[in-house]
N, C-alpha and C positions, 0 to 999 in steps of 0.2 A: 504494500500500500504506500501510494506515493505522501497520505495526511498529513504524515511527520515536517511537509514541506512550510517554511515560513519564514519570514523576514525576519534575522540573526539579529539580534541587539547588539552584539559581540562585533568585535574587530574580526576580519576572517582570518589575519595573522594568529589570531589568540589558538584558532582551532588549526590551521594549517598552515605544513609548511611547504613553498613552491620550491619545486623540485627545477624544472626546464620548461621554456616554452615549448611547446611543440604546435603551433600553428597562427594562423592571423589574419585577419580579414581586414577590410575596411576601415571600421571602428571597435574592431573587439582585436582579443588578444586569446589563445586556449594555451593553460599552462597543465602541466602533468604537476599532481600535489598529494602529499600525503594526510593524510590526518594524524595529529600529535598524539591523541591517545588509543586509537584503534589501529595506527599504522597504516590501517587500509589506503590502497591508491586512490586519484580518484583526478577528474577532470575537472579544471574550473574555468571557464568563461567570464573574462571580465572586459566589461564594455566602460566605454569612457561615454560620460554625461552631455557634456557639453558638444560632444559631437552629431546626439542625436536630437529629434525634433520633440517636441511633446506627442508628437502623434504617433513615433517610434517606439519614445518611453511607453506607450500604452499599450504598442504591439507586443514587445517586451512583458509587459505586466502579464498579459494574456497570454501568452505563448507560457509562460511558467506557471498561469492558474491551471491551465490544460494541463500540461504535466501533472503537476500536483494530484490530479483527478484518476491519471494512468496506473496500471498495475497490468501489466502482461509480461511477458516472458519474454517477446520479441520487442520490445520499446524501450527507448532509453527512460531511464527511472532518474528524475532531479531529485534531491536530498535535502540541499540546501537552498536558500537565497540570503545575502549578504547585500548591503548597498553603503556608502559614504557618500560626501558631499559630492565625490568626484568622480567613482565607477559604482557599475551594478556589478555583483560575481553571482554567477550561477554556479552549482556545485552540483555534480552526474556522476552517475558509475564512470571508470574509467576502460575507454574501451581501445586495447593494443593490436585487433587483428586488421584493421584498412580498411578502406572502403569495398564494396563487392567491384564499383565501376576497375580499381586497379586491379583487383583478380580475373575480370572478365579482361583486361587486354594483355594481361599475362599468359592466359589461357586460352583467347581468340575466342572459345566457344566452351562453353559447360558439357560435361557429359550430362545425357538425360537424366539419369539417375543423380546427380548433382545437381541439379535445375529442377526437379524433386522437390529435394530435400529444401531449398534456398525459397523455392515459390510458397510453399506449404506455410511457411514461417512468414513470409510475407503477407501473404492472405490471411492468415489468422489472427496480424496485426491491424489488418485492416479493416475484415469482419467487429473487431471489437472496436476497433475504432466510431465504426458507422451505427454498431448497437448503443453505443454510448453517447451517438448526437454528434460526432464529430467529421470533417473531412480534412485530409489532409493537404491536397491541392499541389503539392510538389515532392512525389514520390518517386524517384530518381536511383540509379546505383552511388551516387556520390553519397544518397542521404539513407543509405543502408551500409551499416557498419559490423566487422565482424569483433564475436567478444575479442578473442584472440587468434593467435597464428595458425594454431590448430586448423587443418586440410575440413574437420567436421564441426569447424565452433560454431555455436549459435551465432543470428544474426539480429541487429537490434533495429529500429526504424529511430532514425534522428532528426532536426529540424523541424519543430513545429511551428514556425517563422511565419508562415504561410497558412497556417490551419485555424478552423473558424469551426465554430458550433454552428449548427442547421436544424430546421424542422422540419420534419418527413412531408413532400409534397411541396416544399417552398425550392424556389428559382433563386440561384445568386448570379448577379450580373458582373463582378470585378475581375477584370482579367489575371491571372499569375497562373507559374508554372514556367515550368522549363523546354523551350524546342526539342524537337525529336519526343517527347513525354506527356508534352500538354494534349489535350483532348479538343476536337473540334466542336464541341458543343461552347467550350470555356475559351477560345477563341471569337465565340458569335455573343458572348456574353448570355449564356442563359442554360444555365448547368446547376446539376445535384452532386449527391452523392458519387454516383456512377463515374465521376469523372475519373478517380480515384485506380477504378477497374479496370479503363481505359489504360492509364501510366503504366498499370501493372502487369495489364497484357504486354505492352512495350518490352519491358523490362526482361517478361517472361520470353519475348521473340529474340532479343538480343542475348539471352542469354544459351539459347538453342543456335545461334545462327553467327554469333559476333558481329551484327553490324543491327541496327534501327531500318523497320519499316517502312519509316519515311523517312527518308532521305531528302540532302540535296546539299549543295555550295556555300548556302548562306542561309541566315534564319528566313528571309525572304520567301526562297525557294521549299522550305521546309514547314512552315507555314500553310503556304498554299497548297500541300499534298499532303499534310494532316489534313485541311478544311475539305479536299477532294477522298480522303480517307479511304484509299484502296490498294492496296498490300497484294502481296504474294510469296509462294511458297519456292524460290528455284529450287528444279530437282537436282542442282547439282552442291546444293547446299542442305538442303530438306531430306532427298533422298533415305535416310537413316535414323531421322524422324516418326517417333510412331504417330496413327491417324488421330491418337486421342489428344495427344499434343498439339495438334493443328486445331482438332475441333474443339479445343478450351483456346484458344488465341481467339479463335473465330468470334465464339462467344464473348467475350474480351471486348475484343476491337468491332465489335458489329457499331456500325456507324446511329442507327436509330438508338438513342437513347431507352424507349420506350421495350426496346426488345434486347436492349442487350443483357447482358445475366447481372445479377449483384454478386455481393462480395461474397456470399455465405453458398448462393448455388455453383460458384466456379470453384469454391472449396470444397463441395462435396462432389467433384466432377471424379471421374474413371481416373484419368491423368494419376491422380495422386495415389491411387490403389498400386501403379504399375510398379514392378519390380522389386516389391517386397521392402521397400524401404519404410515406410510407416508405420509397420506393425510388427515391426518384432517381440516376441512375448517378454513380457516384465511383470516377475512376480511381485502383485499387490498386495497380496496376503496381508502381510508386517505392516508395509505403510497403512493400509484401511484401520488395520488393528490399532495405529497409535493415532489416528484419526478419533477413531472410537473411543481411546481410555483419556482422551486430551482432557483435560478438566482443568478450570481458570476459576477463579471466584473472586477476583480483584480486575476491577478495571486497569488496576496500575498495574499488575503483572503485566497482561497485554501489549500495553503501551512501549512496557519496558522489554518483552522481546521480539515486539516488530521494530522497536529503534535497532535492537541489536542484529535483527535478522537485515535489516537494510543495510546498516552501520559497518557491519564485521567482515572481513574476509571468512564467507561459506561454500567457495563457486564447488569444491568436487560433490561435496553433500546436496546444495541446489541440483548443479547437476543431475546426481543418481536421481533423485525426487519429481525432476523435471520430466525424466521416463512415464514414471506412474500417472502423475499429471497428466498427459499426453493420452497414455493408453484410457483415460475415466472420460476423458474432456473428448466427448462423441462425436463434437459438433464441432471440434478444433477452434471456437474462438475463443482462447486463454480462457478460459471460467469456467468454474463447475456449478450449475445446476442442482437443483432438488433432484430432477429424473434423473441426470444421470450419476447421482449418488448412490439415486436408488438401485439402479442398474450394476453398478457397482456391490453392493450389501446384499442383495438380495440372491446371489450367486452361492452366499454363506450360509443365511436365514432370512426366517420366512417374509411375506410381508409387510406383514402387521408391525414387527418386530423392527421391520427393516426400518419402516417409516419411524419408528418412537426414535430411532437412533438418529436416522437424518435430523428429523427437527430437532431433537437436540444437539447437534452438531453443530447445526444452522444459527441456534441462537448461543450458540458460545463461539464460533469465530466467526461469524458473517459481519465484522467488527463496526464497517462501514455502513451495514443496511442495505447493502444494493439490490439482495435478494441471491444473489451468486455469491461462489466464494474463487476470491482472486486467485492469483498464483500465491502471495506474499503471507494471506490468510493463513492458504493452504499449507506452509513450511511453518505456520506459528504453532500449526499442531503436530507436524510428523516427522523435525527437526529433532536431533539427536541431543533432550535438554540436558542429559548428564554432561554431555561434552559440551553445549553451548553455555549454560552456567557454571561452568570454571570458577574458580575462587578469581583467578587474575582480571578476566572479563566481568565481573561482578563489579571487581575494586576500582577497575577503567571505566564502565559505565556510571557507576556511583560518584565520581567525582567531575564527571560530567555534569552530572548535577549540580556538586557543591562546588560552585564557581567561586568561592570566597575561601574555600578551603579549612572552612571552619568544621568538619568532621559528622557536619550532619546537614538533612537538606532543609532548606525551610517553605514558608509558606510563597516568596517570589522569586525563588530558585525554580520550584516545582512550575510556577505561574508563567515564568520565563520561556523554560522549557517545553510547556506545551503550550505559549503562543503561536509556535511553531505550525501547531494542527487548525488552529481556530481556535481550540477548546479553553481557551483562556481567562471564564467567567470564573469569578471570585468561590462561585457554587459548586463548580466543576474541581478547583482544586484543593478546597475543604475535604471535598467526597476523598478524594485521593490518599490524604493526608491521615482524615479519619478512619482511611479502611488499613492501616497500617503501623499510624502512632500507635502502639501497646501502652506507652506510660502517659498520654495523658500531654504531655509540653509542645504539641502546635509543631515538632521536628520528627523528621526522621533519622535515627541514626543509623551506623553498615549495620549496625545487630540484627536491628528490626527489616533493612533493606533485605539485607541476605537472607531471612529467617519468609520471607514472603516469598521472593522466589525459589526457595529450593522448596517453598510447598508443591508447587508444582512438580517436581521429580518425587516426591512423596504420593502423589496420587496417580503417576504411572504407572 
């Protein structure tokens, strides 16, 4: 869950240290940076003030409320936000493997079964995207980044720059997007959703074929054979292309809005069944099981290890978990469902049985309300808590807290802290405080901290 996301009162100095630039645009800067007490890596974007307009600042704003709102598995996840008199610093996983665009011209052309594996993750990001109100508008290989080096790392979708909330059945008229990518409907000004699946078919052709459907010289000429929006297969590059790969571009790129496919039907197309790559077995067994025994009874535990599950270097344990994930999530848009929980439990026992387990599953980590449980939900229950509440990760995140270093937390420490979420009403951090203080003095001390969370490995 991205909630933890909010406006840092702190110096970003205080919590990190910059390692190296590694990138720069315009008016921003991307530095690679550690975190002083979790060590974790981590990206920070900082943009200078004075160079943007007020109406940038507010692209800005929005572009990081969206975030904040994200929890998938294929989307870059923002952490922080930081600002001074003079930059904004946005703070993101840090992600080492590149862009897909430099693997696609290393590679000239994807094996199938690679272009797979890379679309599935794509679409999945997108399908949740669009169930959640949102479009992205500039969906490009540049703005799909691999976690790392790794030949099979996950990929994340970046740059929400461009992305806007919508309402099913409403027309956006502003033009953006990138040539070779952009859609002709959002060239003519009067586009949805869909444009989205338009890019993606793109993405998905060039990644089959090494070059873009439409072509040409200049944006000019590229332009005007998107807005003509007629493609082909040569057989001397297609030939070894299976049919079903064609007939999802097709569907894709179908020029009528009205009939081309959305995000959710090109994900459940044939294409992705092929070659075995999706479904390999992964025993769920264990995960369901710690699914099932997860028991919270503190709002502040929660709090305190979805900061930790965000916060920590987890990736091999995300990883393994990400499998299971996968193999439940029927509908491949990052989220789990009531049904297919059910579908899941009911494999074990009966039910009746099954259902008393789901909803209550549902009302101890669907943390946010959404009605689904995220990816981020989903590791707060089936995370390995002996190993993640460590004595040393305890005494790290505990003073996290106590900003003043005075050996306990208080009641605008706590308040601070989760400004962070919104949750910042005075009522909201009483409840906290009260569900925790043992003796009574308005503080938390490590006794009490530590004594709360290891109740949770006590009821494993």
């Amino acid at each position: 869950m991205a909630d933890l996301v909010g406006e840092k009162k702190t110096k970003i100095t205080s919590d990190y240290e910059f390692i190296k630039e590694i990138g720069s645009g315009a008016f921003s800067k991307v530095y690679k940076a550690r975190h002083k007490l979790s060590k974790a890596l981590r990206c920070v974007k900082k943009l200078s003030k004075k160079d943007l307009t007020e109406e940038e600042k507010e692209k800005l704003i929005e572009e990081v409320s969206i975030l904040k709102t994200l929890d998938h598995p294929n989307i870059l996840k923002v952490l922080e936000f930081y600002q001074n008199e003079k930059y904004f610093f946005i703070v993101t996983e840090y992600l080492e493997g590149g862009e897909l665009f430099d693997r696609i011209m290393e590679a000239q052309s994807f094996t199938e079964e690679t272009a797979v594996a890379t679309m599935e993750q794509i679409m999945s990001a997108v399908v949740y995207l669009h169930k959640h109100g949102f479009i992205h508008r500039d969906l490009k290989p540049e703005n799909i980044i691999f976690e790392t080096k790794d030949p099979n790392s996950k990929i994340k979708v970046i740059d929400f720059g461009t992305s806007c909330s919508y309402e099913k059945g409403n027309k956006l008229k502003k033009k953006l997007g990138t040539p070779y990518y952009i859609a002709p409907e959002v060239l003519k000004r009067n586009y949805d959703e869909k444009c989205d699946v338009w890019s993606s078919g793109v993405i998905m052709y060039i990644l089959l074929c090494g070059y873009p459907p439409f072509n040409g010289p200049n944006d000019k000429v590229i332009f005007q054979r998107v807005v003509e929006g007629k493609f082909s297969f040569p057989e001397e590059d297609w030939s070894g292309i299976s049919k079903q790969a064609k007939d999802l571009i097709k569907k894709m790129l179908t020029y009528d809005i009205s009939k081309r496919a959305g995000a959710q039907e090109c994900l459940m197309h044939e294409w992705f069944k092929l070659k075995g790559t999706q479904n390999v077995p992964v025993n769920s067994t264990k995960v369901l099981n710690n699914l099932k025994n997860f028991r919270s009874e503190f709002k502040f535990q929660k709090a305190v290890l979805l900061y930790i599950i965000s916060f920590f270097d987890m990736k091999d344990e995300k990883d393994e978990l990400y499998k299971t994930f996968k193999q439940l999530d029927l509908d491949g848009d990052g989220q789990l469902t009531h049904d297919e929980l059910m579908v899941g439990y009911t494999k074990t026992m009966g039910e009746e049985e099954a259902r008393k387990e789901v909803d209550r599953i549902f009302k101890t980590i669907d943390v946010n309300g959404t009605g689904a449980i995220d990816f981020t939900e989903f590791l707060l229950a089936t995370v390995n808590h002996k190993k993640l509440l460590s004595q040393e990760r305890m005494t790290q995140v505990f003073k996290m807290f106590d900003k003043d270093g005075s050996g306990t937390i208080d009641n605008e420490e706590i308040k601070e802290f989760f400004s962070m979420s919104g949750q910042d009403s005075d009522g909201f951090v009483t409840e906290l405080i009260d569900e925790v203080d043992k003796n009574g003095d308005g503080e938390i001390s490590f006794q009490e901290f530590k004594e709360m969370m290891l109740k949770i490995i006590a009821k494993i």
